[in-house]
Every structure is written in C-alpha cells, then in structure tokens.
C-alpha positions in Angstrom: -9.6 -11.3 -11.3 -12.8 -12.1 -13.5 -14.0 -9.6 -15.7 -17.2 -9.6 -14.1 -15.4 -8.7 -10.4 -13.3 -5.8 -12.3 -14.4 -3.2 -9.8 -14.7 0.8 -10.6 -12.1 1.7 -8.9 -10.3 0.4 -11.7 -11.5 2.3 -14.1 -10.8 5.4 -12.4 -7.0 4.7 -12.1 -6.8 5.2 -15.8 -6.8 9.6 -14.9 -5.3 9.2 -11.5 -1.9 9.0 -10.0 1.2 8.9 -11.3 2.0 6.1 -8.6 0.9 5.3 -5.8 2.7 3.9 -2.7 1.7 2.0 0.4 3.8 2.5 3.8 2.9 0.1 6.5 4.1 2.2 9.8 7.4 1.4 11.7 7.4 -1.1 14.8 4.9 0.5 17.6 4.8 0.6 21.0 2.3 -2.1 21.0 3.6 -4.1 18.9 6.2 -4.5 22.0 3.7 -4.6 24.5 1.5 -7.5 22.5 4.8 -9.2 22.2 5.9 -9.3 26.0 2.1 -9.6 27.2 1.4 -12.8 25.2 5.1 -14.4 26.2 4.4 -13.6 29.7 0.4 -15.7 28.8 -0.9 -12.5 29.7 -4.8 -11.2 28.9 -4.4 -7.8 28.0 -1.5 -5.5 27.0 0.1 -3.0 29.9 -0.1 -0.3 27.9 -2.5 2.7 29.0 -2.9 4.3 25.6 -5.7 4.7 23.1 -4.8 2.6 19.8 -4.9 6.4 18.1 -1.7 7.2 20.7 0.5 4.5 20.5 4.1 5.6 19.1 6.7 4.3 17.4 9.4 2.2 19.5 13.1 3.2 18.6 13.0 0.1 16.5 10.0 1.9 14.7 11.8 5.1 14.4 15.2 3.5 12.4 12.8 1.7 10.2 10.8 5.2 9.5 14.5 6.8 9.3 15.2 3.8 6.3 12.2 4.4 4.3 13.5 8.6 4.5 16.8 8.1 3.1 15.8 5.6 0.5 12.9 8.8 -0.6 16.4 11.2 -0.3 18.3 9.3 -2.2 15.7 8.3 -5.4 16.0 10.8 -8.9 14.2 13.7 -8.4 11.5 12.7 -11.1 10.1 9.7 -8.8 10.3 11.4 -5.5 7.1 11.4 -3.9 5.3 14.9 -4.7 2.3 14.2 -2.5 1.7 12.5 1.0 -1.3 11.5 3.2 -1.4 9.4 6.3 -3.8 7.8 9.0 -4.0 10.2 12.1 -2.8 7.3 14.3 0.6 8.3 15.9 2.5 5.7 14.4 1.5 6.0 11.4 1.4 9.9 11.5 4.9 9.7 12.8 6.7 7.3 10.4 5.1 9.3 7.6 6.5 12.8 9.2 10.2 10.7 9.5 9.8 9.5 6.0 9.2 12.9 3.8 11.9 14.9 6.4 13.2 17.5 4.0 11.8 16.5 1.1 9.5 19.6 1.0 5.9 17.4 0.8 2.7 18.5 2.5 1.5 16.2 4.5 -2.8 15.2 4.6 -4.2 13.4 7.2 -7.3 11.5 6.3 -9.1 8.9 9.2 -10.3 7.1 6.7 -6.7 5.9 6.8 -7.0 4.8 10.0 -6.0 1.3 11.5 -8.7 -1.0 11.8 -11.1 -0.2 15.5 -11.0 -3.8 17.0 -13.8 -2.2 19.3 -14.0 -4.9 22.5 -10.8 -6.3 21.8 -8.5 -3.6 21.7 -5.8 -4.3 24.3 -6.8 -7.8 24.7 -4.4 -10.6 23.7 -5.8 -13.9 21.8 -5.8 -14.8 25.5 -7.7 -12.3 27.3 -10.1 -12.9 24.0 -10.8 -16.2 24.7 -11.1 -15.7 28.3 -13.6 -12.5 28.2 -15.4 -14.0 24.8 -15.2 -16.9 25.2 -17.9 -17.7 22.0 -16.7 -14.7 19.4 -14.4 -17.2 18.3 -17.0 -19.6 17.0 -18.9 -16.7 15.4 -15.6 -15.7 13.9 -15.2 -19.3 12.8 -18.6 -19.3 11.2 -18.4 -15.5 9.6 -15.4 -15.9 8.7 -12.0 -13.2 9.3 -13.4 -10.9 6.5 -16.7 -10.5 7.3 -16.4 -11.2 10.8 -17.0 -7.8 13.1 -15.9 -7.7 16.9 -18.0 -6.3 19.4 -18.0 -2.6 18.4 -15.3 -2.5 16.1 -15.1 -3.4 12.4 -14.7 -6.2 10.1 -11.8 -6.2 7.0 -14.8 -5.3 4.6 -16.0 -2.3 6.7 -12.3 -0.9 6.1 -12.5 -2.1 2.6 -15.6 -0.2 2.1 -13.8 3.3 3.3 -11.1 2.6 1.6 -12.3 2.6 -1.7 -14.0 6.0 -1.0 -10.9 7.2 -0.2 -9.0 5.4 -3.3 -11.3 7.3 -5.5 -10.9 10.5 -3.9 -7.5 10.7 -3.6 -6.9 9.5 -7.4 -8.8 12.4 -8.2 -7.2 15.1 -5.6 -3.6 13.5 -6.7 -4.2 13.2 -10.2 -0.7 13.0 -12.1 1.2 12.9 -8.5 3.1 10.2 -6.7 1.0 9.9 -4.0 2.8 8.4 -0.7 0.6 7.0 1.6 1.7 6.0 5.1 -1.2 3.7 6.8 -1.6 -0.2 8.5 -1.3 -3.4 7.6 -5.3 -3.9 7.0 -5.7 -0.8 5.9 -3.3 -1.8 2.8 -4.7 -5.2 2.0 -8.3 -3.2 1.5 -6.5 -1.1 -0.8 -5.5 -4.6 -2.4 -9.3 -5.2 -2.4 -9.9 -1.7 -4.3 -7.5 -1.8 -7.1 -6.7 -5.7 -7.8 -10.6 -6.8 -7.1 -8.7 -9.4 -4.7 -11.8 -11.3 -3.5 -12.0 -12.9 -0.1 -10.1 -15.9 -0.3 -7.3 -14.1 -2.2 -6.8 -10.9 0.0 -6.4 -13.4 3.2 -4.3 -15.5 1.4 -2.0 -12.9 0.7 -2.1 -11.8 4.1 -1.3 -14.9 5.4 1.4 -16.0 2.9 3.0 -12.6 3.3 2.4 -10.9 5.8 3.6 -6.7 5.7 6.9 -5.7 7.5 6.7 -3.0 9.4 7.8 -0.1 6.9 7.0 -2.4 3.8 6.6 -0.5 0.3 3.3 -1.2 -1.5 3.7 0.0 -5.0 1.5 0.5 -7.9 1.8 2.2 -11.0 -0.6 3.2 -14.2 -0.9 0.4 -16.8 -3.0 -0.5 -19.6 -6.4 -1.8 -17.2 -5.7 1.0 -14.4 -3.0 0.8 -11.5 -1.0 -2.4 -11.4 1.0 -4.0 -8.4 4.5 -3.5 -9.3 6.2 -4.2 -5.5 4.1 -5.7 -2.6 5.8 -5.8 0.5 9.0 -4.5 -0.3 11.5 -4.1 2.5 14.2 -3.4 0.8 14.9 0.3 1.9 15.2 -1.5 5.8 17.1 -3.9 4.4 19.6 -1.5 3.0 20.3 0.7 5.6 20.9 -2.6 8.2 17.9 -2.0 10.2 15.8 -5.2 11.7 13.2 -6.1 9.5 10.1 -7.0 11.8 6.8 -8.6 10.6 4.8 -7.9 14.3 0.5 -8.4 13.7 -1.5 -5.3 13.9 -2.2 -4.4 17.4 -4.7 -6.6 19.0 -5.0 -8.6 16.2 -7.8 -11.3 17.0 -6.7 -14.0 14.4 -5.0 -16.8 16.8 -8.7 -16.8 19.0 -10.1 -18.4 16.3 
C-alpha cells in the first residue's frame, strides 16, 4: 500500500482493539440450494427464504461448533472479550454457536450484513443470464467492484459501510478482542478498510483465496495500525475433522460475467 492510499482508518487502529477477528459464517442453507440448483442447470434456487433467513445447514452448524471449541480451548488472556455479528441467520447463528459459554454479549449491527444482490438474489449465473441478459456486459465494463446489480449493491457500497463501522467499533471496543462473525464480502471490505487493498488487490485476494466457510480473519495492533496476522485460517475446522467447504456467497453473480 502507497503512502498516499494509507487510509484513516489506519490511523485510528493505533487506540483501538486489542485484536480483531473476522468469522466468515458456517455452510448455509443456500449455499446447498445454489449448489444443487446450478448442477441440476437450474435458473433460480428452490429455496423460499429471504437472504436475511437462510440458516445454517448441519454442515454449517459442526463448522460453527469447531470455531467454539477452538475459543474454549484458547488461554483465557486471548479469548474473545467482545462480539458483534450481521443480523443475517447464518451469520447470527454461527456467532451464537461460536461464543456458547464463554460469557460474551453479543451486538448485532446491519451494517454487517451480507452484501443485497437486489435483482439477483435467488437467481443462479443461469437464471442471470437468462432474465439479464446485458448486466453481464455492464458488469464487464464496470467492473466486479464497482459494478451494482439492479437494486442491490456493488463491493464498494459495502466497503463504504464498512469502514463506518470499523471506526466505530475500534472506538466502542477499544482495548478488547473484538470477534466479529459476518460474510465473505463483508470481510474483504474490511481488507479494503484496514490494509488500503485497492481494487485490483482486494479481488485478487478473493479470487486466489477465496474464505472457507468459518475461516478466521485475524489482525492485531502494530507499529502503522492493525496488521493481517492470519487471513483465512481454517484451522479450528481442520482440527476438530470437520469438512472444510469454500461455497460462493449466495447468489453470487461472478460466473455471468
């Protein structure tokens, strides 16, 4: 990152949290449901849920049950002492899972929340073609950052609530280790607000390495702010022999372009 790019955020880090980490939520519902709909060359998913309701599969659960016993079973002295999470079910539940017994409040923020895919929410890259037939050249042209479906929002609107939220939370938290249990795009705009990751870089990193469902994100204070000490990490999963699954965010619109 070019000194010229170092963003506020940064700065801010330098009186905030003790630590902070990212938890992508366990396998959903329609994770399953994408999966099965696009191997059976289907349009649209046949599930009858808002994005907000979709649960956690069993598969989803285990993982959220992994990421709890690897919280039990760190020192006391780098437990996590606060939590927030994204209202979204799946999110909301792998957080409530995670911090079982550990005595943490939980806050729920929707600025947390997975990314609104507005039009194509429930659509496969199929059913996107077929019922948009030219978003995928405007996507092409935009570009996956910038580029907004009808009604919903592009990776820099999240980005752009996100760092509201980063700066808010640095300053509720201050001196805590802050848990926070959110989505996959959610977490790279977090990327965006404390690295300065610039376009190219942040869907890079997405697309090199993508998050597992129940991944750890970690950061901790350094000399220029909060550095990236883990990205990705499934290594709680791993651990307690649970399947490690890398499923796309519901609805995710990449393979129409």
């Amino acid at each position: 990152m070019s000194p010229e790019n170092e963003s506020l955020d940064t700065a801010s880090d330098k009186r905030g949290v003790a630590s902070l980490t990212l938890v992508r939520h366990g396998e959903s519902e329609g994770n399953l449901a994408d999966r099965a709909a696009l191997e059976a060359n289907e349009p649209r998913l046949d599930l009858d849920l808002r994005d907000a309701d979709v649960p956690l599969s069993e598969t989803g659960r285990q993982q959220a049950r992994a990421v709890r016993d690897h919280l039990r079973s760190l020192p006391e002295d780098q437990r996590p002492t606060a939590v927030a999470s994204s209202p979204y079910r799946r999110a909301r539940q792998t957080a409530e899972i995670a911090v079982e017994g550990l005595d943490v409040p939980l806050v729920v923020d929707e600025r947390l929340r997975e990314r609104d895919l507005g039009a194509f929410d429930g659509l496969t890259w199929i059913g996107i073609q077929q019922e948009y037939p030219h978003e995928s050249e405007r996507r092409a042209r935009v570009g996956k950052f910038y580029y907004r479906p009808p009604g919903g929002e592009s990776w820099a609107d999240v980005a752009l609530r996100v760092r509201q939220v980063h700066l808010e939370l640095q300053e509720r938290y201050a001196g805590e280790r802050l848990c926070v249990f959110s989505h996959q795009a959610t977490i790279m705009a977090f990327r965006v607000a404390i690295e300065g990751l610039e376009e190219g870089e942040v869907l890079d990193a997405d697309k090199s390495t993508p998050l597992a469902n129940c991944s750890m994100t970690v950061y901790e204070p350094g000399e220029s702010g909060l550095e990236l000490v883990a990205y990705g990490d499934t290594s709680a999963v791993d651990r307690a022999g649970e399947h490690v699954t890398h499923e796309p965010s519901r609805g995710d619109e990449e393979r129409a372009g």
